[in-house]
Structures are given as C-alpha cells and as structure tokens.
C-alpha positions as CSV (number, residue, x, y, z in Angstrom):
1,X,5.9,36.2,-57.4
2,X,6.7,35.5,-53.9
3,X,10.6,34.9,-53.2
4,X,11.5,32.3,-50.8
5,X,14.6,34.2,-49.6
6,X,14.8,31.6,-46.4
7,X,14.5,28.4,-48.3
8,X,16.9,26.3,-47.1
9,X,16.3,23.0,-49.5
10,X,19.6,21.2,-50.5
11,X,21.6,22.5,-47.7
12,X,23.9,20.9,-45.5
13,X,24.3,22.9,-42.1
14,X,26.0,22.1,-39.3
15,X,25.8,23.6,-35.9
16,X,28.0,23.3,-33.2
17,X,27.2,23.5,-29.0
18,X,23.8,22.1,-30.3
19,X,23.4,20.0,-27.2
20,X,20.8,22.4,-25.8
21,X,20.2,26.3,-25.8
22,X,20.6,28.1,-29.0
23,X,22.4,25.9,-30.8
24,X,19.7,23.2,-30.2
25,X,17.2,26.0,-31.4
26,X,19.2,27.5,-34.7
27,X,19.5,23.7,-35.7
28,X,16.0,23.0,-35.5
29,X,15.4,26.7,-37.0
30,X,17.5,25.7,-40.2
31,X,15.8,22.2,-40.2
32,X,12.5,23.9,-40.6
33,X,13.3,25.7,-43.4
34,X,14.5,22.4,-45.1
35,X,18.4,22.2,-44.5
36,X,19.7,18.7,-43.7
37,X,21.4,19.7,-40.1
38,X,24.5,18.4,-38.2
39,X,24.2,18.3,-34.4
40,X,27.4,18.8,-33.5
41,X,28.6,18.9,-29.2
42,X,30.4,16.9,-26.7
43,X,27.5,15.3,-24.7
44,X,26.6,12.7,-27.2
45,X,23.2,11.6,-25.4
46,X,21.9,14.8,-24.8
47,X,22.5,15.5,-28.9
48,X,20.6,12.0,-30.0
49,X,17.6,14.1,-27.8
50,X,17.8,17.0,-30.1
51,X,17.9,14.7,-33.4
52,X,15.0,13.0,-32.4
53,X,13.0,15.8,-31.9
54,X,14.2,17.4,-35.7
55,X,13.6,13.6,-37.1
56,X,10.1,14.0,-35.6
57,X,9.4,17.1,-36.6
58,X,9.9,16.0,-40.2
59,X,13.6,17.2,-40.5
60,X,17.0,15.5,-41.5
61,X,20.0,15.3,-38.9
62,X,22.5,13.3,-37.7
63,X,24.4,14.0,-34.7
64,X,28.1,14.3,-34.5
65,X,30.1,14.1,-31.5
66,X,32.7,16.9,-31.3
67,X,34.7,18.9,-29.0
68,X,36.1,22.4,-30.5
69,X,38.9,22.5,-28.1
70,X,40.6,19.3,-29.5
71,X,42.3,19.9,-33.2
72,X,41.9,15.9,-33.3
73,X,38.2,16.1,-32.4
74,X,37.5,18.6,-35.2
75,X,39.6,17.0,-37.7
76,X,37.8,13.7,-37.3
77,X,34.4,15.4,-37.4
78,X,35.1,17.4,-40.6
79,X,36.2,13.9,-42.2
80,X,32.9,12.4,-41.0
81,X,31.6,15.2,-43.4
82,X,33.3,14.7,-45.9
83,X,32.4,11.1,-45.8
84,X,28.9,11.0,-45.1
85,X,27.4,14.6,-46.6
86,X,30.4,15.6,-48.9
87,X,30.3,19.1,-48.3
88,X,28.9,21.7,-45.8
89,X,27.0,24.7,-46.8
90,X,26.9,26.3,-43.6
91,X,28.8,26.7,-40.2
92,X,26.7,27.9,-37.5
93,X,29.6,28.2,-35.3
94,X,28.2,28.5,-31.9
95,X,29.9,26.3,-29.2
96,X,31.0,28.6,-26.3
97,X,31.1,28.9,-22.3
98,X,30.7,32.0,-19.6
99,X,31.9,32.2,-15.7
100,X,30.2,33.1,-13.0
101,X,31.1,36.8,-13.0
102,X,34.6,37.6,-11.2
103,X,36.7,40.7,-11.1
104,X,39.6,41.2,-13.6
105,X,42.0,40.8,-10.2
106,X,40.3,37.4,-9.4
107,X,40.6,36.0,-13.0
108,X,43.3,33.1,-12.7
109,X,44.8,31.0,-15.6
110,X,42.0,28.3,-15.3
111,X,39.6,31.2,-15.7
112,X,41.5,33.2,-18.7
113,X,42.4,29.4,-20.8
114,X,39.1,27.6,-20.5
115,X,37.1,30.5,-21.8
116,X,39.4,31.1,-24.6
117,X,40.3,27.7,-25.8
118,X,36.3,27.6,-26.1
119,X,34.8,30.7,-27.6
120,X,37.9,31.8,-29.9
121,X,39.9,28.7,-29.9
122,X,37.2,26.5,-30.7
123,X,35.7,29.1,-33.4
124,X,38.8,29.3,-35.2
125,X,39.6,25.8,-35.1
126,X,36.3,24.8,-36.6
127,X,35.7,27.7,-39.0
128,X,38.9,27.0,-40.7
129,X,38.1,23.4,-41.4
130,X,34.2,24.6,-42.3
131,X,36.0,27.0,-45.0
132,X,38.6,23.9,-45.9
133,X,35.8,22.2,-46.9
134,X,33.7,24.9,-48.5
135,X,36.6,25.8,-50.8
136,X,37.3,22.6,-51.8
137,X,34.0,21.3,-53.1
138,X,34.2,24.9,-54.6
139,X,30.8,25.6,-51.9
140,X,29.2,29.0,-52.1
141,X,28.9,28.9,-48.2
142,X,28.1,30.9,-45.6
143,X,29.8,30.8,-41.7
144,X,28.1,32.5,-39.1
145,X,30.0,32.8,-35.8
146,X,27.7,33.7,-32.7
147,X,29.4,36.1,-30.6
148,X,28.1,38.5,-28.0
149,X,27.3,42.3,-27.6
150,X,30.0,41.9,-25.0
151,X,32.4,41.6,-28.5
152,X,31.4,44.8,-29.3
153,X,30.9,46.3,-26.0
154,X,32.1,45.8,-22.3
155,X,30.8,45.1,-19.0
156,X,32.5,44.7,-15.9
157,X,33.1,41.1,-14.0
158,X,33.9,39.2,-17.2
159,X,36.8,40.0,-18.4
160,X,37.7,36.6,-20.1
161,X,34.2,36.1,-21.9
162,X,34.4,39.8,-23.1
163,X,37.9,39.4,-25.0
164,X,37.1,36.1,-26.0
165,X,33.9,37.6,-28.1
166,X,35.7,40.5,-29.1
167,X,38.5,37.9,-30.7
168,X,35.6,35.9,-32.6
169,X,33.7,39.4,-33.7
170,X,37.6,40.1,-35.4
171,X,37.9,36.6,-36.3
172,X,34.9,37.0,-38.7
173,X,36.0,40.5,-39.9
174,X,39.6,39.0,-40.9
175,X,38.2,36.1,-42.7
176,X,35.8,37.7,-44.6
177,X,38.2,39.3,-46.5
178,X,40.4,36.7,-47.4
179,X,37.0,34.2,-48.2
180,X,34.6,36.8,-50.0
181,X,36.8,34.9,-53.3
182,X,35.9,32.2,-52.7
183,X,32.2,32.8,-53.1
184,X,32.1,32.4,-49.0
185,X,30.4,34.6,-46.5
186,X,31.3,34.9,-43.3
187,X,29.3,37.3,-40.4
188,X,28.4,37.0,-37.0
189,X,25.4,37.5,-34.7
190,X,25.7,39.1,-31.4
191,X,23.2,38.1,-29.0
192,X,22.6,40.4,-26.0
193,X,20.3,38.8,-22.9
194,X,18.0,36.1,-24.1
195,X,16.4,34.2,-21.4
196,X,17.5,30.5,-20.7
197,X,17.3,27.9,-18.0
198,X,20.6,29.2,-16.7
199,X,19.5,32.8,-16.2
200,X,16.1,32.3,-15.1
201,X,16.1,32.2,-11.7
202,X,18.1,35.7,-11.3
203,X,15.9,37.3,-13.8
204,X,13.3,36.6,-11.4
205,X,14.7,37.9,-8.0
206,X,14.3,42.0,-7.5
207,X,18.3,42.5,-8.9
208,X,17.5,40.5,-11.8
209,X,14.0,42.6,-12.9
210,X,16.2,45.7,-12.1
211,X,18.4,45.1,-14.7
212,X,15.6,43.9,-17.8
213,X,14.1,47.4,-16.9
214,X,17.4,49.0,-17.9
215,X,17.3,47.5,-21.0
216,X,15.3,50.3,-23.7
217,X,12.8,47.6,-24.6
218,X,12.8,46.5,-20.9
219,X,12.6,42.6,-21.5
220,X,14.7,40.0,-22.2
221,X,14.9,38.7,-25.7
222,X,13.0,35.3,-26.6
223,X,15.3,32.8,-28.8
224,X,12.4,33.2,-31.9
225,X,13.5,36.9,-31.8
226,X,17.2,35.0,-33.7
227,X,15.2,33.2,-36.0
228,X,15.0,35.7,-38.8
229,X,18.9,37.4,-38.1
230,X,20.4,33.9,-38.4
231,X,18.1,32.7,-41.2
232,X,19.3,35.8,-43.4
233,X,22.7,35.4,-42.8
234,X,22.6,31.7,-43.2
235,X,20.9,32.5,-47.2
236,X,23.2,33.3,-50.0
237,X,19.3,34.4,-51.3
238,X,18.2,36.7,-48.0
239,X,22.3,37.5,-47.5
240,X,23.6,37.8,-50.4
241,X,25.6,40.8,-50.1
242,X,26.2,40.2,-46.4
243,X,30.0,39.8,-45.5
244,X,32.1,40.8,-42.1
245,X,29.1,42.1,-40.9
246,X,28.2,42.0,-36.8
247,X,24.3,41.8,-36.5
248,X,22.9,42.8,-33.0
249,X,20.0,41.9,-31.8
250,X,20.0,43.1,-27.8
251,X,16.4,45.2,-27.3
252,X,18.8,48.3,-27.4
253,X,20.6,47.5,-24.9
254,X,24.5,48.3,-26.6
255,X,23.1,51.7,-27.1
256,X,22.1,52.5,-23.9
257,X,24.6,55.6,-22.8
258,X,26.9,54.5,-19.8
C-alpha cells in the first residue's frame, strides 16, 4: 500500500513574501498537493496574480496583505485567520531581503536595521503568532522558517544578511524546544544559490559562470530542486520526527573547503 507521505488535504498553510520568487513557488507547491494556501506580502496586486494562478490551477487561496515588520500588520493578519480559516497548519515563514554586497566598514544603520527588522524581526514576529494560533486550536503544526547557507556559513560583503540568517537558523533551534509539547514542529531550510530574475544577469557574465563552477555540482539550483525539502518538513506524515533541524539544499557548496 502506497503512503501518501506529501498529502496535504485539510491543511491550512500560509506563506509569507509570496508576492513572487519562492514564496510564490512553495505556495503553489503546497497548493498542489491539496493545502488551502494563504498568500501572504505587502504588494497586494502582485499577490491577487499569484492567487489567480493557484485558483486556476485548481487550488484554494486567498491572499492576505501583510507586512512582517509592523507588529500591527501581523496581528491584524493572524486575526483575519482566525476569522476566516480558524486555524493554521503551517507557517512557511519566508519573507526576507538582501543588499547589494558592501564591506562590513561600509554597512551603515539603514543597511544593519532594514535587513534585520525583515529576516529576523519579521520571522519572529510572525512565527510567534503562527504558534499562538497553533497552540490554541491545540494544532499539530509544523513552521518552517527559510533561512540561508549564509546562517550556517559566511561569506564576505554581507555582513547584515549573514547574521540576520544565522539569528533565524537559532530562532528555529530555540523554539523547537519549547514547542515539540505542544505537538509543533518547527525546522528550517537553507537555500544556497537558486537562480531568479534578480541574479540572472550576473550568472551570465564571465564572473558570474566563474563562481557556478566553484560550486561541487557546478550549477545553480532550480526552485523544483525545494519541492521535496519543504514538502517533508511541511508533513507531520513525511516529517514526523523532524524538529530544530536546518536542511541544506546548496549543490555542495557549504562543504566546499575555504
């Protein structure tokens, strides 16, 4: 007997930064594996986008307009939840920025606050409410926090985005203690260089194919190459015994010896 360790049916998921890139992926990923997903980002016309495509695809989603650095905004989305759905499942917690890169000496306030009130700020702010919620409908839930091999690892010129990933990788360590007893799992996935509209056009000048060949696999990871990571850890079935765990999925690249 086949078991379906991804099946999704039943669940409510939300996903936040799903505007566009990855998060507009992982909610369409989690859609197509039956879970009713919320879209969750500031730019609310660029979100009704990405629910159309999931409504025509056959999915459920609504879209929720959010901003993780406001404690107001978060508050009011989580009651919108609460509301409309009832309870939440799962928190694909994946709102975050990057810089251009800039020496540690050139990093100014700006710089230092806008990255952290974002990627660890913003993941706090929202986890907390997603486990609020979980524990009081008594939800066997699962949070997933997308970090970075750069919260694991370093690299020069980014000194802001580095200790903000290495705060959320901790973040998830910390809380998976305290929420294992309440039947919640928390992990996170650490992406190394996937290929977006962003990076494209350096990974195409001679610097930019210099670096993919220093990664072991020598190419750049494809956003289908998350599917199956984030599907497990979103699965109390596939990831059941999954807790404060960081999953990697870089083509080797963390291991490569300095």
């Amino acid at each position: 007997m086949t078991s379906h360790y991804f099946d999704l049916a039943g669940k409510t998921a939300l996903i936040t930064g799903a505007s566009s890139g990855l998060g507009a992926h992982f909610a369409k990923v989690l859609s197509r594996e039956g879970a009713h997903v919320i879209l969750a980002a500031r730019r609310s016309e660029a979100l009704a986008e990405q629910v159309t495509q999931v409504l025509d695809s056959g999915g459920s989603a609504r879209a929720l307009t959010l901003d993780v650095t406001s404690p107001d905004s978060v508050v009011a989305g989580f009651e919108s939840i609460s509301a409309i759905e009832g309870t939440l499942d799962i928190l694909i917690n994946n709102a975050g920025v990057g810089d251009e890169p800039k020496r540690f000496l050139e990093t100014d306030e700006s710089d230092w606050a806008w990255q952290m009130q974002t990627n660890l700020d913003g993941a706090w702010r929202v986890a907390r409410e997603a486990a609020r919620c979980m524990v009081s409908s008594q939800t066997h839930g699962s949070i997933v926090n997308i970090a970075s091999i750069y919260g694991l690892n370093t690299g020069a010129m980014k000194i802001a985005y580095n200790v903000s990933k290495a705060g959320v990788v901790q973040l998830t360590k910390s809380m998976s203690i305290e929420l294992c007893r309440h039947n919640i799992r928390v992990n996170s996935l650490c992406p190394g260089w996937f290929l977006t509209d962003i990076n494209r056009a350096y990974f195409e000048t001679e610097s930019g194919q210099r670096y993919i060949k220093g990664i072991p696999m020598r190419k750049l990871g494809e956003f289908k190459d998350l599917d199956i990571p984030l599907l497990m850890l979103a699965s109390n079935t596939a990831g059941a015994y999954i807790t404060g765990s960081s999953v990697v999925v870089d083509g080797g690249i963390s291991e490569t010896p300095i």
